[in-house]
C-alpha positions as CSV (number, residue, x, y, z in Angstrom):
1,X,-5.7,14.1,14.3
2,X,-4.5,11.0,12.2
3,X,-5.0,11.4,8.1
4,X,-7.6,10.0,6.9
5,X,-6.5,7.1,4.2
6,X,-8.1,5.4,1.5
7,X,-6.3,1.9,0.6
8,X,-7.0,0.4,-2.5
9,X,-6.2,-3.2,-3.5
10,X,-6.3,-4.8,-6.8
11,X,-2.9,-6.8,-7.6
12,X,-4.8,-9.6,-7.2
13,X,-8.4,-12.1,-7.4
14,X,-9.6,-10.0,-4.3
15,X,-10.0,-6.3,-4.9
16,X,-10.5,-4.3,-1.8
17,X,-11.0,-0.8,-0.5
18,X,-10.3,0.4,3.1
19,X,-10.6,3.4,4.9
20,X,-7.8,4.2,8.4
21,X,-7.6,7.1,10.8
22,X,-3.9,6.9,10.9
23,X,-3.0,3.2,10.7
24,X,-6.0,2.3,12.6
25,X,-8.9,0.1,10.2
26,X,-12.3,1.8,10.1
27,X,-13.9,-0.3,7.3
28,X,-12.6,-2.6,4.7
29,X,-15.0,-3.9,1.6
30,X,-14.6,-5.7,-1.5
31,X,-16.0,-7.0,-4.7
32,X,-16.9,-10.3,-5.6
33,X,-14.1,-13.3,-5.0
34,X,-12.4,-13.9,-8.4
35,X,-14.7,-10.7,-10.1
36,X,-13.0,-8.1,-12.4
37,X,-11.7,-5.1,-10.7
38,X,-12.7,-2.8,-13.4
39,X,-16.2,-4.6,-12.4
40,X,-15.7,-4.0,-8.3
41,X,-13.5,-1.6,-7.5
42,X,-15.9,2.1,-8.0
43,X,-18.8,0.7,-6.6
44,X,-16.8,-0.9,-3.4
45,X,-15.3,2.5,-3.3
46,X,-18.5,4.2,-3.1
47,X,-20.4,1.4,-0.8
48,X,-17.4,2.5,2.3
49,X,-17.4,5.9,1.9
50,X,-20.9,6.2,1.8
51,X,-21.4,3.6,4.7
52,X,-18.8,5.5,6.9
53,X,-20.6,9.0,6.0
54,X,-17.2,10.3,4.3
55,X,-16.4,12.1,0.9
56,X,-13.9,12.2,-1.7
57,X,-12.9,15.3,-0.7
58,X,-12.5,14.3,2.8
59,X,-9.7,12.2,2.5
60,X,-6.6,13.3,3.6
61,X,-4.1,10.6,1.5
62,X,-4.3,7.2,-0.4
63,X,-2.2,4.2,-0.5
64,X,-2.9,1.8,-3.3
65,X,-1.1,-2.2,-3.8
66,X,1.6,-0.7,-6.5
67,X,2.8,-4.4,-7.5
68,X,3.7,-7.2,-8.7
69,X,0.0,-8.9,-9.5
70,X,-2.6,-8.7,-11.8
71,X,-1.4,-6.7,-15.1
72,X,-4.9,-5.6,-15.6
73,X,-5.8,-5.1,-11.8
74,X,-3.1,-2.9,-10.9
75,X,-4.0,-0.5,-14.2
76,X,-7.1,-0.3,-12.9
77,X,-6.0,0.2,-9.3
78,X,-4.3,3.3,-10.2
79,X,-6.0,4.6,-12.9
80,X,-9.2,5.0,-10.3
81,X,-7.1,6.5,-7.8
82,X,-5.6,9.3,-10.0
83,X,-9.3,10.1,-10.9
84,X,-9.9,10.5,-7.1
85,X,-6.8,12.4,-6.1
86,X,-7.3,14.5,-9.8
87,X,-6.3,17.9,-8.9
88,X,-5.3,17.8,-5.3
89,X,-1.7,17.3,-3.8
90,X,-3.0,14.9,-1.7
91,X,-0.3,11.9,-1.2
92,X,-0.1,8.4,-1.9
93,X,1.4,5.5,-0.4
94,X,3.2,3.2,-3.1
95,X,2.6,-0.3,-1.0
96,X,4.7,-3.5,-2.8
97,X,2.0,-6.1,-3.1
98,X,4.2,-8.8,-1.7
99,X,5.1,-6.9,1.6
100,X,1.1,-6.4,2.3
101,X,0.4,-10.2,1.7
102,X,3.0,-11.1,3.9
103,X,2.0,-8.7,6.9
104,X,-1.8,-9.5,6.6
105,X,-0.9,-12.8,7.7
106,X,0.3,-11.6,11.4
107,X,3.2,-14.6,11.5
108,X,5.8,-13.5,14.0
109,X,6.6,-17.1,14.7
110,X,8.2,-18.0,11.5
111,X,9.5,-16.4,8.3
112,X,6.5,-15.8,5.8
113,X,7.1,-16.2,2.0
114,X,4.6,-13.9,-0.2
115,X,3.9,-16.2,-3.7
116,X,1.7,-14.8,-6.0
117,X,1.1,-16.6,-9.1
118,X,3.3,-15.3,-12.1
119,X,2.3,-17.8,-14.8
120,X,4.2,-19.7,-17.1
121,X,5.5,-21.7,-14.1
122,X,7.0,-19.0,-12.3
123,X,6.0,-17.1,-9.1
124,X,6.5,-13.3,-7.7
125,X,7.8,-14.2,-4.5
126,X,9.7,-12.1,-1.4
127,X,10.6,-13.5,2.3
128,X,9.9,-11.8,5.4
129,X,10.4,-11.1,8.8
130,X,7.5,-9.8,10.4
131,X,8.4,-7.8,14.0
132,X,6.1,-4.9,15.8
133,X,7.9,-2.2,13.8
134,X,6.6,-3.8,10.6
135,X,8.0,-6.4,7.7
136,X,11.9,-6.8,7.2
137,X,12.9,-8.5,4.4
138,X,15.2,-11.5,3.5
139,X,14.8,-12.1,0.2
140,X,14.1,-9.2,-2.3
141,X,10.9,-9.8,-4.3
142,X,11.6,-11.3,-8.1
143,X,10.3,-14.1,-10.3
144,X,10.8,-17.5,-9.6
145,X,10.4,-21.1,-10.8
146,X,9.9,-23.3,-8.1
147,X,13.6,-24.8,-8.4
148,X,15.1,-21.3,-8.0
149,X,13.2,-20.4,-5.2
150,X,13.6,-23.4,-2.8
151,X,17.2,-23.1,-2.2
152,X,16.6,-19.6,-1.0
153,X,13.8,-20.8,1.7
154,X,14.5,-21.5,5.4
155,X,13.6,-25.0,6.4
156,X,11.4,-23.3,8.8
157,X,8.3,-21.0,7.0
158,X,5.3,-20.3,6.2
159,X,4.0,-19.6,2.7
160,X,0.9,-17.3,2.0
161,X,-0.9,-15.9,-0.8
162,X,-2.5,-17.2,-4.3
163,X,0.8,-18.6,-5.1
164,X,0.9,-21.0,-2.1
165,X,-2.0,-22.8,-2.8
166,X,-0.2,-23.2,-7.0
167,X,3.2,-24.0,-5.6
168,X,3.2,-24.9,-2.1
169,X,2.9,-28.6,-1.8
170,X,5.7,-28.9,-4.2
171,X,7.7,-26.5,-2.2
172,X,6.5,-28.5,0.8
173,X,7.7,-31.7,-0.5
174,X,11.1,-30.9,-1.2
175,X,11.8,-29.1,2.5
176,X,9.8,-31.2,4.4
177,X,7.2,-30.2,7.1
178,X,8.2,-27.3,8.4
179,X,6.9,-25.5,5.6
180,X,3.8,-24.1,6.2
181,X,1.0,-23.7,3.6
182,X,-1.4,-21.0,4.7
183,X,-2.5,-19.6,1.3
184,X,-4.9,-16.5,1.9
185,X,-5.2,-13.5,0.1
186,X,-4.0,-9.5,0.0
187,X,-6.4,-6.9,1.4
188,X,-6.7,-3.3,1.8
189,X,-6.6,-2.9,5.5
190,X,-2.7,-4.5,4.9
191,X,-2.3,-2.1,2.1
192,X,-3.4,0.7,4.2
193,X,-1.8,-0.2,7.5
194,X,1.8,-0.1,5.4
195,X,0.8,3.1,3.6
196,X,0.2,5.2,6.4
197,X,3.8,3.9,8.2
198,X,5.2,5.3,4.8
199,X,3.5,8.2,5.1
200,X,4.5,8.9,8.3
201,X,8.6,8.9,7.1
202,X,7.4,10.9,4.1
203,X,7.2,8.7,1.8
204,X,4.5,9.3,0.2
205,X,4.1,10.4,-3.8
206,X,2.1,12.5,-6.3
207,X,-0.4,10.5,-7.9
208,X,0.3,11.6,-11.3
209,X,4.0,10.1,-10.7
210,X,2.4,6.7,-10.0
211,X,3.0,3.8,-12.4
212,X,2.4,0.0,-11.8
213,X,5.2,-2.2,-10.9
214,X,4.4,-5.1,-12.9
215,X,8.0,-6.7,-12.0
216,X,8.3,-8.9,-15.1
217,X,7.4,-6.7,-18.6
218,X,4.2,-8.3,-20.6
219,X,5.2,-10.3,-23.6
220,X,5.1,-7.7,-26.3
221,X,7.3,-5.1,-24.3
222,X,9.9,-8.1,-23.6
223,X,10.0,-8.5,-27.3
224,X,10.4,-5.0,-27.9
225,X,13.0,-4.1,-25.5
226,X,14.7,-7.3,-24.7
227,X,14.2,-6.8,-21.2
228,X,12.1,-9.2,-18.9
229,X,12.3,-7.2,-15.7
230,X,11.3,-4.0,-14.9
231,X,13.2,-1.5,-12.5
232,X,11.7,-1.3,-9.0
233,X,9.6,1.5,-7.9
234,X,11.4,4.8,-7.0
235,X,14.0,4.3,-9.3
236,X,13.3,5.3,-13.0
C-alpha cells in the first residue's frame, strides 16, 4: 500500500493541508484567504484528519512547502510539523515553494514562471517545464527585479502565483502578448503530489534536520553577516 502523506503549505497568503495515498489527493483544506497561518494551519490540520477518520499517528510521512515565501509562514509551517513527527522517524519531503506553484498550474503548453512577491521591488522567481514525469527547470529560483528577470523569460509563457498579479502586466508589457498572466496560488495537494515523487527516490529527511529556505536572509541577518542570500536546501 501507498504512504500515507500529510502536505502542509504555508509559504504563502493561502495556508493548506492535504492528505495523499501515495501521490493520489484524498482531501485538501485550508484557512481563511489572506489569514495568519499561525491562526489556520492546527485547526485545518485537525478539520482533515478528523474528516478523513485518520490520526497523527497514522501517517506514514509529511512533505511541507520548505521555501522561498512567507518568513513568518514557513516558521510556522515547520515548526508544526516537527511537533507532529516529534519522536518518530517518519520522513519528510522538503518541497521548493516555487516548483509546487508552478506544477499546480498543469501548463504543459508553455513555460510557466513561479513569482512570488519578495518585496522591496523584487520577486522569488524560477521557470519551468512541466512534462508527465514532473517539473524541469530552466531558470534556477533567486530574487529578481523586474528588469533582471525579463531578459531571462521566453517570449512565449505563462506567469503564476502572487507575484504575477504584482509584476505581471509590467512583465507583459515589455514582451508583448505572449505572456500569459494566470496568477493563482500554491496549495498542498501540489506540495504533496511533489513530496511523495521525492519520497519515492529517497529523498526524504528527518524532521529535526528541517530549516526554512527563506532564499534572501531578513534584514538584520544581512546586516550581521553581509550576506543577502542563503545557501539552497541540502547544502549546509
Amino acid at each position: 500500500m501507498q504512504p500515507l502523506l500529510l502536505a502542509i503549505e504555508t509559504a504563502t497568503r493561502n495556508t493548506s493541508v492535504a492528505l495523499l495515498r501515495g501521490d493520489e489527493s484524498i482531501a485538501e483544506a485550508g484557512g481563511a484567504d489572506g489569514a495568519a497561518a499561525a491562526e489556520t494551519l492546527l485547526p485545518a490540520i485537525d478539520r482533515l484528519l478528523r474528516e478523513n477518520a485518520v490520526a497523527v499517528a497514522d501517517l506514514d510521512a509529511f512533505a511541507v512547502s520548505i521555501g522561498p515565501g512567507s518568513f513568518t509562514g514557513l516558521r510556522v509551517g515547520l515548526a508544526t510539523l516537527k511537533g507532529l513527527a516529534f519522536g518518530s522517524d517518519r520522513p519528510v519531503a522538503r518541497v521548493p515553494t516555487l516548483t509546487a506553484l508552478a506544477w499546480r498550474s498543469q501548463r504543459r503548453d508553455l513555460p510557466v514562471a513561479a513569482l512570488l512577491d519578495a518585496r522591496r521591488g523584487e520577486m522569488y522567481a524560477a521557470v519551468y517545464d512541466l512534462g508527465d514525469d514532473g517539473p524541469r527547470c530552466r531558470l534556477d529560483e533567486g530574487v529578481y527585479a523586474p528588469s533582471e528577470l525579463i531578459p531571462h523569460l521566453p517570449p512565449e509563457c505563462v506567469l503564476v502565483g502572487e507575484g504575477a498579479e504584482v509584476f505581471g502586466p509590467e512583465i507583459r508589457d515589455r514582451l508583448g502578448a505572449g505572456v500569459a498572466v494566470a496568477g493563482g496560488a500554491a496549495s498542498a495537494a501540489a506540495v504533496g503530489f511533489l513530496g511523495a515523487r521525492m519520497l519515492a527516490r529517497g529523498e526524504g529527511v528527518a524532521a529535526a534536520d528541517l530549516v526554512p529556505h527563506y532564499l534572501r536572509r531578513a534584514e538584520a541577518e544581512v546586516k550581521r553577516t553581509g550576506k543577502r542570500f542563503e545557501s539552497p536546501p541540502g547544502s549546509r
